[in-house]
Chimera marker file (.cmm) of the C-alpha trace (Angstrom):
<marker_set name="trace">
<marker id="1" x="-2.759" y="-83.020" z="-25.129" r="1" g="1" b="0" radius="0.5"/>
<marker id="2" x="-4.839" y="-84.923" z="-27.357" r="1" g="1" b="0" radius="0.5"/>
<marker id="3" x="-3.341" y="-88.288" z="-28.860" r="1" g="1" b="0" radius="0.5"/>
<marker id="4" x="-2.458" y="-86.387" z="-32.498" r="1" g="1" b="0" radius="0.5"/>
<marker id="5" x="-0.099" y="-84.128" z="-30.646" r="1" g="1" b="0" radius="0.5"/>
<marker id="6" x="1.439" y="-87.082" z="-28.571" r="1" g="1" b="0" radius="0.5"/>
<marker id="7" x="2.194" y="-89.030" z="-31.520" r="1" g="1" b="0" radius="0.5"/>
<marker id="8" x="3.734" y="-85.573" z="-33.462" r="1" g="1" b="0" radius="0.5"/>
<marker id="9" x="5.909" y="-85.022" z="-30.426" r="1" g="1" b="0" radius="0.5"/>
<marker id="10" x="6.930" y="-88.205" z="-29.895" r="1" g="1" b="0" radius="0.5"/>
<marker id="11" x="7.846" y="-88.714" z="-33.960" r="1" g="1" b="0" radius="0.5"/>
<marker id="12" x="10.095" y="-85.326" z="-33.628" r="1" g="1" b="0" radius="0.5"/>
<marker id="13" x="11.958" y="-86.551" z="-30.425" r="1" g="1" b="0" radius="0.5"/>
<marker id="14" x="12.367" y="-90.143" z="-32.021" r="1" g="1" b="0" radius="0.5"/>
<marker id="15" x="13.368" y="-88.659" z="-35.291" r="1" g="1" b="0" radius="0.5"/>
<marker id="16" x="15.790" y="-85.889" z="-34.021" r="1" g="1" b="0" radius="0.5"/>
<marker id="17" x="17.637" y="-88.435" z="-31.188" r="1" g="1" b="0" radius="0.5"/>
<marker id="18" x="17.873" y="-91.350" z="-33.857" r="1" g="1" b="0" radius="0.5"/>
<marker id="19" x="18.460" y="-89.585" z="-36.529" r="1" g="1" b="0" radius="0.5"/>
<marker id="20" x="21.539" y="-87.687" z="-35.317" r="1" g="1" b="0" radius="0.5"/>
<marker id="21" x="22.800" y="-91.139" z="-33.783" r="1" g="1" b="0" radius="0.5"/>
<marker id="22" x="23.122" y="-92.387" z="-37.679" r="1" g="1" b="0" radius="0.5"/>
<marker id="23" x="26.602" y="-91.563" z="-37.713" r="1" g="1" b="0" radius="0.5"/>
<marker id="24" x="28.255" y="-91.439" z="-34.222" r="1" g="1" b="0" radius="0.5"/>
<marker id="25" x="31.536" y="-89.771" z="-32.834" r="1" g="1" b="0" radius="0.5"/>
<marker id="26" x="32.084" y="-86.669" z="-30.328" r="1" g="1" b="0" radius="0.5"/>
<marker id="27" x="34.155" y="-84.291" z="-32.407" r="1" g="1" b="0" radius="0.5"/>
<marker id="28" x="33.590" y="-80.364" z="-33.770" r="1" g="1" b="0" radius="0.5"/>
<marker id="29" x="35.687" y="-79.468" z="-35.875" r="1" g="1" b="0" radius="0.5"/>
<marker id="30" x="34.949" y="-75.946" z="-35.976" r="1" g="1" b="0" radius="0.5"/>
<marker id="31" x="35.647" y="-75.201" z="-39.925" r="1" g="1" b="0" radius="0.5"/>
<marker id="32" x="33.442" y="-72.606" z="-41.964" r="1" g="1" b="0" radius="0.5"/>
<marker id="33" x="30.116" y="-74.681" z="-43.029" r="1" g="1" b="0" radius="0.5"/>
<marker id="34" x="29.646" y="-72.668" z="-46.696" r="1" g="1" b="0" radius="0.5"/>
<marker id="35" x="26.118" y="-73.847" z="-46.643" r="1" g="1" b="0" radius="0.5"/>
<marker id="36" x="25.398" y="-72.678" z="-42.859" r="1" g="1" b="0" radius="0.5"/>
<marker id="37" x="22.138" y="-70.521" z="-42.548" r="1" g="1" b="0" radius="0.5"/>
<marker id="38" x="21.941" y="-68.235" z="-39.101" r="1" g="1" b="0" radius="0.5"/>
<marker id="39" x="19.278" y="-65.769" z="-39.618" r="1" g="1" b="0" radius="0.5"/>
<marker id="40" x="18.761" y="-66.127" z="-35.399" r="1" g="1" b="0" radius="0.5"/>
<marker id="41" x="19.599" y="-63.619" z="-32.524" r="1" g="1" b="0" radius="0.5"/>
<marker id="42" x="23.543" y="-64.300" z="-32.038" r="1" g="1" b="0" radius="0.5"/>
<marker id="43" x="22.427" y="-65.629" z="-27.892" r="1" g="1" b="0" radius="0.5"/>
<marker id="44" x="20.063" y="-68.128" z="-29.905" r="1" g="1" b="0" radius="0.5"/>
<marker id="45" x="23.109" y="-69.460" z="-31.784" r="1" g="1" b="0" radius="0.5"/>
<marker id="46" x="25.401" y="-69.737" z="-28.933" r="1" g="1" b="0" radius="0.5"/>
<marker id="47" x="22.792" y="-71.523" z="-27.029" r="1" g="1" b="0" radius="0.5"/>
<marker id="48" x="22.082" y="-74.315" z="-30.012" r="1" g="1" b="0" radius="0.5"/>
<marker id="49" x="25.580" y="-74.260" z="-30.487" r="1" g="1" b="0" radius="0.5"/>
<marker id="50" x="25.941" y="-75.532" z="-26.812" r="1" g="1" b="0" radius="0.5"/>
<marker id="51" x="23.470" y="-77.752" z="-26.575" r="1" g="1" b="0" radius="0.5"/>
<marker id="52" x="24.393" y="-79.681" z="-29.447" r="1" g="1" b="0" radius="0.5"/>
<marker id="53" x="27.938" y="-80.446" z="-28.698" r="1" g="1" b="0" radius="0.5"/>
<marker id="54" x="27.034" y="-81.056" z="-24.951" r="1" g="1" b="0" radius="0.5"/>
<marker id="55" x="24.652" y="-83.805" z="-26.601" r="1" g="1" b="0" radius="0.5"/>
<marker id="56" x="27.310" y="-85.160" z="-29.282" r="1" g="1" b="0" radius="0.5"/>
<marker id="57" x="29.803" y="-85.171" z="-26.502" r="1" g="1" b="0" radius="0.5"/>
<marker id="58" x="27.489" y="-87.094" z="-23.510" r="1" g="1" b="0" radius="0.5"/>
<marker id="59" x="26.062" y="-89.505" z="-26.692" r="1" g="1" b="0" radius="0.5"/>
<marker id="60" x="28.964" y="-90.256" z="-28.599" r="1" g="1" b="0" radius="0.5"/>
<marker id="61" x="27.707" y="-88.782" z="-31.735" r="1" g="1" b="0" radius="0.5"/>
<marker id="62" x="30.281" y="-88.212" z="-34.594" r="1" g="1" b="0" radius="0.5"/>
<marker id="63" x="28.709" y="-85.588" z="-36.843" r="1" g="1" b="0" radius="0.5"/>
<marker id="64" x="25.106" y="-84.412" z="-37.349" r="1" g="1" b="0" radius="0.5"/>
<marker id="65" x="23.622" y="-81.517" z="-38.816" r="1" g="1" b="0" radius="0.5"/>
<marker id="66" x="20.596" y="-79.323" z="-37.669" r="1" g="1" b="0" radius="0.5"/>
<marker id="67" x="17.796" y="-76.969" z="-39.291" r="1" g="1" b="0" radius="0.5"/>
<marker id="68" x="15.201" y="-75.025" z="-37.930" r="1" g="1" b="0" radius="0.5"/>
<marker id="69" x="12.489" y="-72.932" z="-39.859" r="1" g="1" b="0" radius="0.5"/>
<marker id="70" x="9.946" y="-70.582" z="-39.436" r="1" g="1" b="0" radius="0.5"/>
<marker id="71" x="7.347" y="-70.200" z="-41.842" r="1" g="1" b="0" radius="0.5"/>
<marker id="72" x="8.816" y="-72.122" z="-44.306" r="1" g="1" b="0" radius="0.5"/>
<marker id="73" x="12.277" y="-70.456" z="-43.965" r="1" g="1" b="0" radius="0.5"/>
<marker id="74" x="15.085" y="-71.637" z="-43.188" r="1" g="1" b="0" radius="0.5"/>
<marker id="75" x="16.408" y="-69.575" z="-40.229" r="1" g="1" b="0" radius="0.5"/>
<marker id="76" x="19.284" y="-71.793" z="-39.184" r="1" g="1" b="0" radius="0.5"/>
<marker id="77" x="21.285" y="-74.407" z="-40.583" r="1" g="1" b="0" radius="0.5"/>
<marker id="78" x="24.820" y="-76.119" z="-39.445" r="1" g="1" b="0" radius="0.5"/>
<marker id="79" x="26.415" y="-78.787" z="-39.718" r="1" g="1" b="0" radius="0.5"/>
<marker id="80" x="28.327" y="-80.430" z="-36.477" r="1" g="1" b="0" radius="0.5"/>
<marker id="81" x="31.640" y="-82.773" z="-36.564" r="1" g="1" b="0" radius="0.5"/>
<marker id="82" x="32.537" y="-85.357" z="-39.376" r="1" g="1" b="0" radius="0.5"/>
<marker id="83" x="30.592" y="-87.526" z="-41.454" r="1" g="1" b="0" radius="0.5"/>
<marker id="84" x="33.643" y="-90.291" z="-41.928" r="1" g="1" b="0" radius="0.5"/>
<marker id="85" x="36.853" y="-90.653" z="-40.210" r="1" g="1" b="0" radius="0.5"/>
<marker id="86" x="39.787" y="-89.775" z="-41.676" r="1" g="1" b="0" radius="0.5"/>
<marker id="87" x="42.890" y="-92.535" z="-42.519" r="1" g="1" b="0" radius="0.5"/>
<marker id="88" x="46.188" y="-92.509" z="-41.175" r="1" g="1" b="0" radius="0.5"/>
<marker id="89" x="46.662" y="-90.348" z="-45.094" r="1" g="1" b="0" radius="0.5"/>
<marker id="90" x="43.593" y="-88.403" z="-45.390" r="1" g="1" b="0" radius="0.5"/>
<marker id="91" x="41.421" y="-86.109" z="-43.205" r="1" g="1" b="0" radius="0.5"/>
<marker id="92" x="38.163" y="-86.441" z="-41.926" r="1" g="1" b="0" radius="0.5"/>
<marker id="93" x="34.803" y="-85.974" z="-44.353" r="1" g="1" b="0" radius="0.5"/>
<marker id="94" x="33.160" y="-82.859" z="-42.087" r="1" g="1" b="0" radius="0.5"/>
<marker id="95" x="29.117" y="-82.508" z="-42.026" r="1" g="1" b="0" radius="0.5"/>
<marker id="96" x="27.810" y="-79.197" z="-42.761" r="1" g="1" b="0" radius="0.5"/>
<marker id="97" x="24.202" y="-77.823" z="-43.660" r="1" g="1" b="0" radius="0.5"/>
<marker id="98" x="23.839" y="-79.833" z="-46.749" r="1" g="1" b="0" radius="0.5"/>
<marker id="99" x="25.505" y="-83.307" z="-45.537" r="1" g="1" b="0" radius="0.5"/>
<marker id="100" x="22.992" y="-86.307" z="-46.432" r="1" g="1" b="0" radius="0.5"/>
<marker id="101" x="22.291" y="-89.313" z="-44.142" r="1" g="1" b="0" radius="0.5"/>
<marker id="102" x="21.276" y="-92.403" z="-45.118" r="1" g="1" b="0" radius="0.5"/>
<marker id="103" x="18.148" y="-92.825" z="-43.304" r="1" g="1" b="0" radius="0.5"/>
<marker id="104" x="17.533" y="-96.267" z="-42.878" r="1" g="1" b="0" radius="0.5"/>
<marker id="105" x="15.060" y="-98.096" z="-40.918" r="1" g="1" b="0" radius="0.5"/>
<marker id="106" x="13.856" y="-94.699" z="-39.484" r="1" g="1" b="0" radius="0.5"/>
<marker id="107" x="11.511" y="-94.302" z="-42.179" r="1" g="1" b="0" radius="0.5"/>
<marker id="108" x="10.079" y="-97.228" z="-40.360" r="1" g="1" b="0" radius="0.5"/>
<marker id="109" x="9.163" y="-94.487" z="-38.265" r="1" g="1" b="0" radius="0.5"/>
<marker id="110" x="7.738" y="-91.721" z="-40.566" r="1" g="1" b="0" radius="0.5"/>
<marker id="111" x="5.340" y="-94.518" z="-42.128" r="1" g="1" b="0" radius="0.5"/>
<marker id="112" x="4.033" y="-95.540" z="-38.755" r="1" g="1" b="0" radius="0.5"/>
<marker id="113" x="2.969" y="-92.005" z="-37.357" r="1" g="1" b="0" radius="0.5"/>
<marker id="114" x="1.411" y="-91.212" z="-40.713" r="1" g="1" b="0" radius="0.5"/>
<marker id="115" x="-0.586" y="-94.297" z="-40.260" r="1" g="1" b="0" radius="0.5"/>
<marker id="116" x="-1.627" y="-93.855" z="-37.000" r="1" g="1" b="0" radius="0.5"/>
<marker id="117" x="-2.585" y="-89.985" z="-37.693" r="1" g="1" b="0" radius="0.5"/>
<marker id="118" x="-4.562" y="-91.689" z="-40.623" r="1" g="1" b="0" radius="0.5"/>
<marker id="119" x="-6.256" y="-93.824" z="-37.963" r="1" g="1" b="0" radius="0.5"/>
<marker id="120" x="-6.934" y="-91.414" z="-35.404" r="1" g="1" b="0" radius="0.5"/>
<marker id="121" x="-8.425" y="-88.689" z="-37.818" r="1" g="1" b="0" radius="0.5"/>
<marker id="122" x="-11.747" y="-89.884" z="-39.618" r="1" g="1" b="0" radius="0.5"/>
<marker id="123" x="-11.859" y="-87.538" z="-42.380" r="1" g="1" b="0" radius="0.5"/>
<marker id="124" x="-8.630" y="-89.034" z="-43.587" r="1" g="1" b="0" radius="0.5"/>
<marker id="125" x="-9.428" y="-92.324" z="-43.005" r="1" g="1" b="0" radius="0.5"/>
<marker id="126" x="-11.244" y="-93.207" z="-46.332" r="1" g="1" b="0" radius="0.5"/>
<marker id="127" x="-10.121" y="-94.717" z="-49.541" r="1" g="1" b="0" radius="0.5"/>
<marker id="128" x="-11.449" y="-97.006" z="-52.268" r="1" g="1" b="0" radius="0.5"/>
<marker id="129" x="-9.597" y="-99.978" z="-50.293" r="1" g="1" b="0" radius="0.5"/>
<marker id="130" x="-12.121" y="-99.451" z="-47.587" r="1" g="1" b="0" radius="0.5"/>
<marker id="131" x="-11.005" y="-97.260" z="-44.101" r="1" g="1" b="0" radius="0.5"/>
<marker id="132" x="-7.803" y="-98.377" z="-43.177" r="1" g="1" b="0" radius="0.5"/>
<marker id="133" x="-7.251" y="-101.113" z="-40.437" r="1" g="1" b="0" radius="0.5"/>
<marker id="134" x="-4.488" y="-102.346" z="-38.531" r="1" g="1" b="0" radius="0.5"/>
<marker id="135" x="-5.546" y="-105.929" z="-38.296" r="1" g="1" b="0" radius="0.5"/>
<marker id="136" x="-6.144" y="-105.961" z="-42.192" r="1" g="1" b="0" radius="0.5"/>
<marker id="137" x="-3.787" y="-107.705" z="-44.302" r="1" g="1" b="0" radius="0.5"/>
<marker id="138" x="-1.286" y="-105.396" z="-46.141" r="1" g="1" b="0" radius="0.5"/>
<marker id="139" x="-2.366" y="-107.690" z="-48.984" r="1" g="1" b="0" radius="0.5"/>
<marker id="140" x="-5.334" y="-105.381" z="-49.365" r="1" g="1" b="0" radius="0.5"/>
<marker id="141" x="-3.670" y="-102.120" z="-50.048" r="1" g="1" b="0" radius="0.5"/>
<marker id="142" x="-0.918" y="-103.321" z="-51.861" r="1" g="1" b="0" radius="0.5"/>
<marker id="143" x="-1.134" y="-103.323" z="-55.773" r="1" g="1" b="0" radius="0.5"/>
<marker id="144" x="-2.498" y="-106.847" z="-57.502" r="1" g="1" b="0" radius="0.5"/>
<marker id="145" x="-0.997" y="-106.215" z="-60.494" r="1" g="1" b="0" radius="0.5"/>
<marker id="146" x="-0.088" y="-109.877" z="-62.065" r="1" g="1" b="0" radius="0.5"/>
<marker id="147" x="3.016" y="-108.393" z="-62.678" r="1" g="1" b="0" radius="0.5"/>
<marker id="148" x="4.141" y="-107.956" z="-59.734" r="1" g="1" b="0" radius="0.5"/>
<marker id="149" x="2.781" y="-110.879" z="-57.525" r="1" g="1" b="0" radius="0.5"/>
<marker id="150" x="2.669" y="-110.445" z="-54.341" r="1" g="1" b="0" radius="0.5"/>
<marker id="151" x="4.850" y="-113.455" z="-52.287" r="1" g="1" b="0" radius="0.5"/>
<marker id="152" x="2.492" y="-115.833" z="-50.679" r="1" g="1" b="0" radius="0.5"/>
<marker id="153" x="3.927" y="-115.124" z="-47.339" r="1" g="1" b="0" radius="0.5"/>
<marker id="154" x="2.839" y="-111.844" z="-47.066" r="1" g="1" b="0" radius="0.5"/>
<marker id="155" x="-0.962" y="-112.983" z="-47.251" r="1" g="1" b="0" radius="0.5"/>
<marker id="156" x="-1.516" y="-112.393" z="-43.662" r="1" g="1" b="0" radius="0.5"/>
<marker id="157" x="0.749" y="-109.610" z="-42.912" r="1" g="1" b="0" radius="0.5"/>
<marker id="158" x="-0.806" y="-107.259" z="-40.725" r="1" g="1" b="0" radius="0.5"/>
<marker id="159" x="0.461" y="-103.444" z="-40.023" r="1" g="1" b="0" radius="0.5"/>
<marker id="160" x="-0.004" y="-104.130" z="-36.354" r="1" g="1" b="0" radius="0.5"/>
<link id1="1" id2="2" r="1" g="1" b="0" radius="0.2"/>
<link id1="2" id2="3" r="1" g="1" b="0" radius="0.2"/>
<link id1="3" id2="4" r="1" g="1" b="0" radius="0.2"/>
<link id1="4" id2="5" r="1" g="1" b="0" radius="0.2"/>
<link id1="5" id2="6" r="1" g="1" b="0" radius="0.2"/>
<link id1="6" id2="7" r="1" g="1" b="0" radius="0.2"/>
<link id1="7" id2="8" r="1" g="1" b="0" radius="0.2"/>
<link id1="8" id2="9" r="1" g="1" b="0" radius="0.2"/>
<link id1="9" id2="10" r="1" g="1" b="0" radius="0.2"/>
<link id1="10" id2="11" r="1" g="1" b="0" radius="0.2"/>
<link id1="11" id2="12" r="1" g="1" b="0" radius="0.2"/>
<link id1="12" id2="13" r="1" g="1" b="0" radius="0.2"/>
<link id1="13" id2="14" r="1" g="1" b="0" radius="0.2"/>
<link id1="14" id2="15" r="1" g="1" b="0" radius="0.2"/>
<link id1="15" id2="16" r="1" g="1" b="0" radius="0.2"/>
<link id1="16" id2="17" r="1" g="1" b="0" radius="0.2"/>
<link id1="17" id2="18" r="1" g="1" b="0" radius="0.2"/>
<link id1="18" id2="19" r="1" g="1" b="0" radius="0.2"/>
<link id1="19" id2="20" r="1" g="1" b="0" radius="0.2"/>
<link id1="20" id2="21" r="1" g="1" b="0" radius="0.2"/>
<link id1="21" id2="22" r="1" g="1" b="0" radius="0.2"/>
<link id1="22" id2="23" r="1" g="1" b="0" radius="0.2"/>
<link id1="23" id2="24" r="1" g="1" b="0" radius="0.2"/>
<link id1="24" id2="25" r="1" g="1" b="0" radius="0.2"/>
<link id1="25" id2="26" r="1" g="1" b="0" radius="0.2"/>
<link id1="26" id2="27" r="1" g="1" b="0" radius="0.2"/>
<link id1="27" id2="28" r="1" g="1" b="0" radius="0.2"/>
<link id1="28" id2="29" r="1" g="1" b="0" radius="0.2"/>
<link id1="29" id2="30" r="1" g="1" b="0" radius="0.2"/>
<link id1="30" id2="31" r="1" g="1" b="0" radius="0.2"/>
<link id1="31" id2="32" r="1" g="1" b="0" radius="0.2"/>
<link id1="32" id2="33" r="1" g="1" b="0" radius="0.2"/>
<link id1="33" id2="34" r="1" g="1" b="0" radius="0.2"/>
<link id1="34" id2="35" r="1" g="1" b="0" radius="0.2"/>
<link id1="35" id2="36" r="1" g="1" b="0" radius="0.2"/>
<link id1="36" id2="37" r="1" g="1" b="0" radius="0.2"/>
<link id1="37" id2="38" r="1" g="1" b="0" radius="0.2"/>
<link id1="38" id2="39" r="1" g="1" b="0" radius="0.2"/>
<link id1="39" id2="40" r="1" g="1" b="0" radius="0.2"/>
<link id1="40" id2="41" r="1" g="1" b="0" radius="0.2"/>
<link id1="41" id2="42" r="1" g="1" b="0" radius="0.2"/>
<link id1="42" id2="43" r="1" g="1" b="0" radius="0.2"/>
<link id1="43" id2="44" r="1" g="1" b="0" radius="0.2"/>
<link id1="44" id2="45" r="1" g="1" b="0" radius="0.2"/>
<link id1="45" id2="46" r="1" g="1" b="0" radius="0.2"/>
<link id1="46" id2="47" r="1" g="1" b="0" radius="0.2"/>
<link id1="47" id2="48" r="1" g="1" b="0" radius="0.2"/>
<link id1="48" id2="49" r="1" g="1" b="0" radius="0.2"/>
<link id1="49" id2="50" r="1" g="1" b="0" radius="0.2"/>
<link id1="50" id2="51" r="1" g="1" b="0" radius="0.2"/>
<link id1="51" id2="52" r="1" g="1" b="0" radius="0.2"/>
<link id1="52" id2="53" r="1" g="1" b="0" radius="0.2"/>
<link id1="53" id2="54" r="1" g="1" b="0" radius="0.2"/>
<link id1="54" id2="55" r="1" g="1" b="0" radius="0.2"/>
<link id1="55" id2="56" r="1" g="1" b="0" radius="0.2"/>
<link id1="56" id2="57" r="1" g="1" b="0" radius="0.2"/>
<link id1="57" id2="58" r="1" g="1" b="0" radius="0.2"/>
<link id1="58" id2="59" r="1" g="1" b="0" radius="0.2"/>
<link id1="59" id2="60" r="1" g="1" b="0" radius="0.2"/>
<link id1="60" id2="61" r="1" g="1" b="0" radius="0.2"/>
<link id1="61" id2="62" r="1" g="1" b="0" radius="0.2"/>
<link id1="62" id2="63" r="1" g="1" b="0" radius="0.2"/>
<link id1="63" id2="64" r="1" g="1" b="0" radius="0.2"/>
<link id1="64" id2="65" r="1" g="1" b="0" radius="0.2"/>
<link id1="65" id2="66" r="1" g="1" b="0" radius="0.2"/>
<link id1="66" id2="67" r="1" g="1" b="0" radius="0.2"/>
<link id1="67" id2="68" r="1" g="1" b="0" radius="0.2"/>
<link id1="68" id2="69" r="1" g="1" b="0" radius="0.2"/>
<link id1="69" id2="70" r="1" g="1" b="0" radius="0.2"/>
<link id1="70" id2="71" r="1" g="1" b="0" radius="0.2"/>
<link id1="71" id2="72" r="1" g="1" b="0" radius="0.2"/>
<link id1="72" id2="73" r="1" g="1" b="0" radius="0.2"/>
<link id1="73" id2="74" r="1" g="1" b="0" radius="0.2"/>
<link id1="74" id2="75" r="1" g="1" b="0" radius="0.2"/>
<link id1="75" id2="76" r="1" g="1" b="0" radius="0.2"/>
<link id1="76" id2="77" r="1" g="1" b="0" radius="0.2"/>
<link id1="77" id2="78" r="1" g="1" b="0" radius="0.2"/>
<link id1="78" id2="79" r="1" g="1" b="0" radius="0.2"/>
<link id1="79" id2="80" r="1" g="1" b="0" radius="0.2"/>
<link id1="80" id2="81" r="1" g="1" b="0" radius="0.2"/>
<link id1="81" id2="82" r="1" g="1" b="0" radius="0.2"/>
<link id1="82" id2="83" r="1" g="1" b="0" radius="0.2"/>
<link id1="83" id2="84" r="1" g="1" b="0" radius="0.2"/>
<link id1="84" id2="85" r="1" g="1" b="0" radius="0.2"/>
<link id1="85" id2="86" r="1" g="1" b="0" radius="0.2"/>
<link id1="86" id2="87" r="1" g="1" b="0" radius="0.2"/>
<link id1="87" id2="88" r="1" g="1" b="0" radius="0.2"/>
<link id1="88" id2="89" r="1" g="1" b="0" radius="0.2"/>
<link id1="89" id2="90" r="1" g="1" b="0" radius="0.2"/>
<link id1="90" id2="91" r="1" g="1" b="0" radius="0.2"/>
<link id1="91" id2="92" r="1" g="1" b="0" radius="0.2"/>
<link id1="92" id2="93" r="1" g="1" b="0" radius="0.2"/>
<link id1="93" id2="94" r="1" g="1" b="0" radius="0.2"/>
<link id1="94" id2="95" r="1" g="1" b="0" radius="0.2"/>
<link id1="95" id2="96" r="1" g="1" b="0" radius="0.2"/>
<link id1="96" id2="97" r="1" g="1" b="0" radius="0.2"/>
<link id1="97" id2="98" r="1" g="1" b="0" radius="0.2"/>
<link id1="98" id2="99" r="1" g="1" b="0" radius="0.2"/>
<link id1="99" id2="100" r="1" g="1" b="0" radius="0.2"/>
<link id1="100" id2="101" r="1" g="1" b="0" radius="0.2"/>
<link id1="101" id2="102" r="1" g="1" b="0" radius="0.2"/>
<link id1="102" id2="103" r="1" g="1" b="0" radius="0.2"/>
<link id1="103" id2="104" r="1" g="1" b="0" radius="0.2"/>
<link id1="104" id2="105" r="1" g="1" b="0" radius="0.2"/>
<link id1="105" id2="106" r="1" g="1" b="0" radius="0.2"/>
<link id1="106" id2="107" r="1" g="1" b="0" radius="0.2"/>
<link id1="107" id2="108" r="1" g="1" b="0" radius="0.2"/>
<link id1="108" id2="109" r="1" g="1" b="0" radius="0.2"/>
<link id1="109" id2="110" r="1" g="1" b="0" radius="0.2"/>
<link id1="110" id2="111" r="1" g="1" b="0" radius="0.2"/>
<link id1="111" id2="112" r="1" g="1" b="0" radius="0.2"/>
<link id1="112" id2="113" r="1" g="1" b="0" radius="0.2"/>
<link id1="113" id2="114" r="1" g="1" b="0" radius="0.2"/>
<link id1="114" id2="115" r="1" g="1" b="0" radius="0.2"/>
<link id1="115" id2="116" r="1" g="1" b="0" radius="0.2"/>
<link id1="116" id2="117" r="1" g="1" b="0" radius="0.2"/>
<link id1="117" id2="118" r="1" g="1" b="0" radius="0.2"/>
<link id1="118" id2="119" r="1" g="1" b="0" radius="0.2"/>
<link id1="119" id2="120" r="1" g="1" b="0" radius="0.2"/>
<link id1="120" id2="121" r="1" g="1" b="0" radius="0.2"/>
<link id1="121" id2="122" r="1" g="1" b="0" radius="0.2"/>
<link id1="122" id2="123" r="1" g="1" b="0" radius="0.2"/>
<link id1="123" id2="124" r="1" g="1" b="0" radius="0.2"/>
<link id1="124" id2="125" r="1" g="1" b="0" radius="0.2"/>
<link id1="125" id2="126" r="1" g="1" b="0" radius="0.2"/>
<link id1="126" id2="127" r="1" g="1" b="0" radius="0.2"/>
<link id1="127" id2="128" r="1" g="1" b="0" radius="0.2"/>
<link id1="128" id2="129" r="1" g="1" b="0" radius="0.2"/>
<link id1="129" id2="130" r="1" g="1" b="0" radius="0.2"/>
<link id1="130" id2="131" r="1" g="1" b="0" radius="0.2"/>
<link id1="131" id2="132" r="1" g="1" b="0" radius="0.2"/>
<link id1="132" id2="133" r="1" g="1" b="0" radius="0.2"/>
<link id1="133" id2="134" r="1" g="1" b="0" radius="0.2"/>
<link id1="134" id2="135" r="1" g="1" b="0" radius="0.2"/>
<link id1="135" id2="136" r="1" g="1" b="0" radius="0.2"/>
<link id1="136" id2="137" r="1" g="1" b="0" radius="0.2"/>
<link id1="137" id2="138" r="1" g="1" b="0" radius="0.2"/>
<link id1="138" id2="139" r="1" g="1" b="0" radius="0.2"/>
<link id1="139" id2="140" r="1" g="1" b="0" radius="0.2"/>
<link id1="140" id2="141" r="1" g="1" b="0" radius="0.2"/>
<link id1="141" id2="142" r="1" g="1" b="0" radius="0.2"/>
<link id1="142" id2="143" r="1" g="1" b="0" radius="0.2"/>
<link id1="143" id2="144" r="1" g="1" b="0" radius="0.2"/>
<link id1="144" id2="145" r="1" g="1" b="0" radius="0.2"/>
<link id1="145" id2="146" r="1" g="1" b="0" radius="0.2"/>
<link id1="146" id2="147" r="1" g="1" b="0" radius="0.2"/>
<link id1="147" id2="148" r="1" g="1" b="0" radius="0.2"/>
<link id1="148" id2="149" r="1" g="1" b="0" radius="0.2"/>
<link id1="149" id2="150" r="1" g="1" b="0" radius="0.2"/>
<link id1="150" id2="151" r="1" g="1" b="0" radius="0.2"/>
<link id1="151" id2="152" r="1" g="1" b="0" radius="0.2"/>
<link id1="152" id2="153" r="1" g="1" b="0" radius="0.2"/>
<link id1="153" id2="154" r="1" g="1" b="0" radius="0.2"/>
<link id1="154" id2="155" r="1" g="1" b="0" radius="0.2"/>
<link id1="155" id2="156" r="1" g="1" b="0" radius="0.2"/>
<link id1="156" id2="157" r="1" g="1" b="0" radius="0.2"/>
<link id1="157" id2="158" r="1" g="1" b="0" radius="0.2"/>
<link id1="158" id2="159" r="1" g="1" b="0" radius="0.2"/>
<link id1="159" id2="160" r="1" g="1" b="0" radius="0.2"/>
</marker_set>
């Protein structure tokens, strides 16, 4: 495995665990998802089905909701236990297909691998800023526009 497939797998694992830890809890509701896609072999289903709710239930993990495609198609969608917790006089907010997150810090994430599949790959490596460089202030690829100055204390930021 070469170091651009390490870094892809690791992003999907660290993506898929976080993100589905966003909102927490260990319930399945079990209502009709009208946005729920499930173009898969009915076996296939059962066995996401189970390994999802094994994982909310070991994790804690309130409500999430999964997609998978091939070729560019969706081919299955659902949504898994509640995306806010119900009062003493209302009922829980469920997540189906089409539930957003709020992301958060894990597009801390996202811009990290694309920078270091920038570094490791050469042809992509090249701009008018110069090839890109960890130890490089972030002053140097960040607009100068008088603007918007940047703050002083940013002049020796690095990205590593």
């Amino acid at each position: 495995m070469n170091t651009k497939q390490i870094l892809l797998l690791s992003w999907y694992f660290f993506v898929f665990f976080h993100t589905i830890t966003i909102v927490g809890c260990n319930n399945h509701t079990g209502q009709t998802d009208p946005s729920a896609i499930d173009k898969l072999p009915s076996e296939v289903s059962s066995a996401i089905d189970s390994l999802i709710t094994n994982e909310m239930n070991e994790n804690h993990i309130r409500g999430l909701s999964v997609a998978i495609a091939n070729d560019g198609e969706a081919v299955f969608a659902k949504g898994y236990g509640i995306a806010k917790a119900g009062t003493p006089t209302s009922t829980p907010t469920l997540v189906f297909a089409d539930t957003p997150f709020e992301l958060g810090s894990v597009t801390k994430s996202f811009t990290t691998v694309g920078l270091l599949l920038i570094l490791d790959n050469p042809s992509l490596n090249k701009s008018n800023l110069g090839p890109l460089n960890l130890d490089s202030p972030i002053s140097q690829y960040l607009s100068t526009n008088p603007e918007f100055p940047l703050p002083q204390t940013w002049e020796n930021i690095t990205k590593r």
